[in-house]
N, C-alpha and C positions, 0 to 999 in steps of 0.2 A: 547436507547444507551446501551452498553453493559458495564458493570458492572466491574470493573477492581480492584486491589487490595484493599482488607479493605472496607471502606464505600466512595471511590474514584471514578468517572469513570477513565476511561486511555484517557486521553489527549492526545496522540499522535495520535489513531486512530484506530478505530471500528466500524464494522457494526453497521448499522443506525438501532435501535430495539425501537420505541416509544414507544410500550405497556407496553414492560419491564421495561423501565424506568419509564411510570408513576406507575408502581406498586410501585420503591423505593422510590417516590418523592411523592405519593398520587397526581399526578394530573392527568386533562384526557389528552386522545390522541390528543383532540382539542388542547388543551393549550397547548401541547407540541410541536406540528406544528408547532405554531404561535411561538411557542418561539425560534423554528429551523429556520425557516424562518427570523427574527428578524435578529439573530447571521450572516444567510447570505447578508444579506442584510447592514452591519454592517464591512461585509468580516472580520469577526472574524472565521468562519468555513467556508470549502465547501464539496459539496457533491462529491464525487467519484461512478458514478454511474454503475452498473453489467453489465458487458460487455457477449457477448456470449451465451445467453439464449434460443439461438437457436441452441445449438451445441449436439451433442446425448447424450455425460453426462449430466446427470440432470444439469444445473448452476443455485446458488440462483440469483435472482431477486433484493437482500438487497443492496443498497447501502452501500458505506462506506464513514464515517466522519471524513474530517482532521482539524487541526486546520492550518490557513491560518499561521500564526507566529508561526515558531517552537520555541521561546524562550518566548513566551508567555506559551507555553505546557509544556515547560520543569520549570517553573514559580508554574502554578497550580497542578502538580505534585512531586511537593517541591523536584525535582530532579537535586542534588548537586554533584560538583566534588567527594568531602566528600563520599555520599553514592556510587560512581560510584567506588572508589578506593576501597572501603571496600568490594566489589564484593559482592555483597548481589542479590542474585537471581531476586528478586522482581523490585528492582531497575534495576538491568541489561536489564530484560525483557521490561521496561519504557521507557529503553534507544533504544534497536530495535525497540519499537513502533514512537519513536519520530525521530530515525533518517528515516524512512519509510514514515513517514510524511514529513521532510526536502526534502525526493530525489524525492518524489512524487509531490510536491511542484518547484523542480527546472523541472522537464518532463514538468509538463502542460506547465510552460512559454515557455521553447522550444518546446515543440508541436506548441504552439501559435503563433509562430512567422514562422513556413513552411508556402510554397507558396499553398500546395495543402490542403484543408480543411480535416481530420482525426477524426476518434471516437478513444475515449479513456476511460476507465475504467478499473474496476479490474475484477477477475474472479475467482469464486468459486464453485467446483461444492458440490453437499450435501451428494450423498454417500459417495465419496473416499476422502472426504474434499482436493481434490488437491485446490491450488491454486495461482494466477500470482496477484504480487503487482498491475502493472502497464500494462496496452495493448492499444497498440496504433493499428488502425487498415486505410489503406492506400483505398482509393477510388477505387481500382482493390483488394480489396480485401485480400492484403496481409497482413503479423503480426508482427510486432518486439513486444518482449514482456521483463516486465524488473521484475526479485527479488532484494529484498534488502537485504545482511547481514550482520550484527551485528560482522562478525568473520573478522578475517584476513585469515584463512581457508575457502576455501570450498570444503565440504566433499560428495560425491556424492548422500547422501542423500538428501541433499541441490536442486536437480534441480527436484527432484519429481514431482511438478508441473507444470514445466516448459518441461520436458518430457512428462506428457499427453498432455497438451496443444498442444505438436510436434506432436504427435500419432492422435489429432483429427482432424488437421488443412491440415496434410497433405503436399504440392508443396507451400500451403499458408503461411505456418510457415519459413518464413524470415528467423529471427534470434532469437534466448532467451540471453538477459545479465544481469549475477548477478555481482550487484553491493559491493563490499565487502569494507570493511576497511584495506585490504591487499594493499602492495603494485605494484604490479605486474599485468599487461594484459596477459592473455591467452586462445586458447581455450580449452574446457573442450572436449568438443564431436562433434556429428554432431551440427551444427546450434548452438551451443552452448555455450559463451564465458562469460571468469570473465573478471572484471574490477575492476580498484578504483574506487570509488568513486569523487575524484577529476577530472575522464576522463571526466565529467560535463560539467568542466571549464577550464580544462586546454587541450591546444593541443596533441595529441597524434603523 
């Protein structure tokens, strides 16, 4: 698992990296397996597996680790209103990882609950580090893919990788929806649309 501020991992959510970890923990990769596994079997974590590793940009392969309870993450991450008001970089940063985890967390169950069976995972590629939180992908092949951020902006730097993902997918690339803490629906571009976050659960 991936190393996160000070001698903390980030509870909210990170590539799945066992080797690395057991370097900071002195254990092996065995044990850490087993210990991974434990946690899911526990549905205290799940995996978020690499979506698109057949696509021409290189995509890693790494899964990514959410914690099943975001208020258990935000728990082990001793992340307080307190530090959230005082805008402290580090904390803010804890904060987009956890709420990534929360919206990631509300996807799968509605994935879950469609009539037609879908893959799902995230998508990273290695050179141009683009990359989609969430990709749901439809049995013909098609894409809704979803960012999540942390702003009540969004700046168009913000769709980066949700723009290649457009660029390699092609007639297949549905839709991209970044999830914001704004209040307001719109579209950005082609295929391209903001949302709150509450658009989740509440009707539109």
């Amino acid at each position: 698992m991936r190393a996160g501020s000070g001698s903390r991992p980030s509870a909210g959510r990170q590539l799945l990296n066992l080797t690395e970890a057991g370097r900071h923990l002195a254990l092996s990769r065995s044990a850490l397996d087993e210990y991974t596994k434990l946690l899911e079997d526990l549905f205290l974590i799940e995996r978020l597996p690499a979506w698109g590793t057949t696509l021409k940009n290189r995509a890693t392969k790494t899964p990514k680790v959410h914690v099943v309870d975001s208020g258990v993450a935000a728990r082990l991450l001793r992340l307080t209103p307190a530090k959230l008001a005082s805008l402290d970089p580090t904390a803010l940063t804890e904060f987009g990882n956890l709420l990534e985890t929360f919206v990631v967390g509300e996807l799968r169950k509605q994935t879950s609950w469609l009539g037609a069976p879908v893959t799902t995972g995230h998508w990273r590629t290695r050179e141009q580090g683009d990359e989609v939180d969430f990709v749901v992908e439809f049995d013909d092949g098609g894409v809704v893919a979803f960012e999540v951020k942390a702003n009540e902006r969004v700046p168009g730097t913000d769709l980066k990788g949700l723009r290649s993902l457009r660029g390699s997918l092609g007639e297949r690339f549905i839709a991209g929806v970044v999830l914001s803490t704004g209040p307001r629906s719109y579209t950005f571009e082609d295929r391209v649309h903001v949302m709150p976050i509450d658009r989740l659960w509440r009707p539109v």
